[in-house]
One Martini backbone bead per residue (centre of mass of N, CA, C, O) as a GRO file, in nm:
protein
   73
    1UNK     BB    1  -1.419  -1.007   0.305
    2UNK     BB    2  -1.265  -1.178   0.562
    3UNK     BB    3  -1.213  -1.119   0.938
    4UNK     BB    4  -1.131  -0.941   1.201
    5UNK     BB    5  -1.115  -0.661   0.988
    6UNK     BB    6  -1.343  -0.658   0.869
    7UNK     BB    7  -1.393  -0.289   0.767
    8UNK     BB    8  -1.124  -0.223   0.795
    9UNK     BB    9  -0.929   0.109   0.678
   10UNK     BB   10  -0.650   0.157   0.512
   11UNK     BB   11  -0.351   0.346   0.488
   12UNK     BB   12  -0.062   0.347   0.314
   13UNK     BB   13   0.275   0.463   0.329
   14UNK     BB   14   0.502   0.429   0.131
   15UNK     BB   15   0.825   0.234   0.287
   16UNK     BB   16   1.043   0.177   0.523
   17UNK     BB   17   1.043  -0.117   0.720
   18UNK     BB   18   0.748  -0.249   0.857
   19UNK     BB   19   0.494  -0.132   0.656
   20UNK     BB   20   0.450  -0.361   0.444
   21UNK     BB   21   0.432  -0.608   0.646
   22UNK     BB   22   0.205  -0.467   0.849
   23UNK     BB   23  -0.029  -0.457   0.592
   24UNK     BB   24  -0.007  -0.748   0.487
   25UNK     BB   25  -0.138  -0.868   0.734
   26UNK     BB   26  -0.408  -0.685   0.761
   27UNK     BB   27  -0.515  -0.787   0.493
   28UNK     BB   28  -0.518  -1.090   0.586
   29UNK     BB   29  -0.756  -1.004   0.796
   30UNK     BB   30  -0.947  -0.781   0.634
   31UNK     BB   31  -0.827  -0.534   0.534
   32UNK     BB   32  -0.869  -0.241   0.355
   33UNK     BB   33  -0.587  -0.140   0.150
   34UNK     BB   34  -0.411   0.167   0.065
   35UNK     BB   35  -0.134   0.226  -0.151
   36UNK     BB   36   0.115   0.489  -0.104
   37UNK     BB   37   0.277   0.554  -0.410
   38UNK     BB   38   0.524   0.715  -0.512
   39UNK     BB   39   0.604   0.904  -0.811
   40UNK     BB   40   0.884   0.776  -0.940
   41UNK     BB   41   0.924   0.551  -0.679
   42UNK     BB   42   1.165   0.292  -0.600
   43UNK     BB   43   1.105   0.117  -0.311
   44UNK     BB   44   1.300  -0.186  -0.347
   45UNK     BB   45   1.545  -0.165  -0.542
   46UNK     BB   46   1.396  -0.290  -0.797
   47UNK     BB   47   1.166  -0.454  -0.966
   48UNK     BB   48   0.867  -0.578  -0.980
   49UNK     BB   49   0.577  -0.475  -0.801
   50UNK     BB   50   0.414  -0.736  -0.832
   51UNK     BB   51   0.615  -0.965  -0.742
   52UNK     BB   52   0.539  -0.887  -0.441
   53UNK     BB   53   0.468  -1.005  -0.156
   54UNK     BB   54   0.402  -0.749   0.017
   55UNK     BB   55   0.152  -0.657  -0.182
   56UNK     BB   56  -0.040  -0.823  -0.158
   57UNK     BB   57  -0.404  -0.771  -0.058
   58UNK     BB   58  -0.364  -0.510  -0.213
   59UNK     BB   59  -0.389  -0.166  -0.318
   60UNK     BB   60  -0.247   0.062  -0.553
   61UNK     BB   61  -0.101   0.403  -0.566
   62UNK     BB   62   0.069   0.680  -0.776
   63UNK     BB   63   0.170   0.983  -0.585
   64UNK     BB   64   0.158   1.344  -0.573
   65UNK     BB   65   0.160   1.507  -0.300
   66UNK     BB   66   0.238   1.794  -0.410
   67UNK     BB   67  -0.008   1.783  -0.574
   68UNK     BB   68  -0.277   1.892  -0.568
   69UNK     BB   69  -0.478   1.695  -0.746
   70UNK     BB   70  -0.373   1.454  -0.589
   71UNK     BB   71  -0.475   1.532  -0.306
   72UNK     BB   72  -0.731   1.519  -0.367
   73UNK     BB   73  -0.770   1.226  -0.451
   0.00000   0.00000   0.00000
């Protein structure tokens, strides 16, 4: 990726407010990105989180940061 953010690493604990929005900023500008949805809870409030604009250029994982297993990885 290119970019004034390239190598630069960011982590998303995906949540509401201006969150999805200004990571989505930031990976655009060529920030490494990696959002972290919980598990079994839908953030947007139903519909297919593929094809969220905001999702655009990072990647997520769904995790329950209660299981030590999960905060592990």
């Amino acid at each position: 990726m290119s970019g004034p953010l390239a190598g630069v690493r960011i982590v998303e604990f995906a949540g509401l407010g201006p969150t999805p929005f200004a990571c989505m900023m930031l990976a655009d500008m060529g920030a490494e990105v990696l959002r972290i949805d919980r598990l079994g809870v839908d953030n947007f409030g139903g519909g297919d989180e593929r094809h969220n604009y905001l999702n655009r250029s990072r990647a997520s994982i769904a995790l329950d940061l209660k299981d030590p297993a999960d905060v592990a990885l």
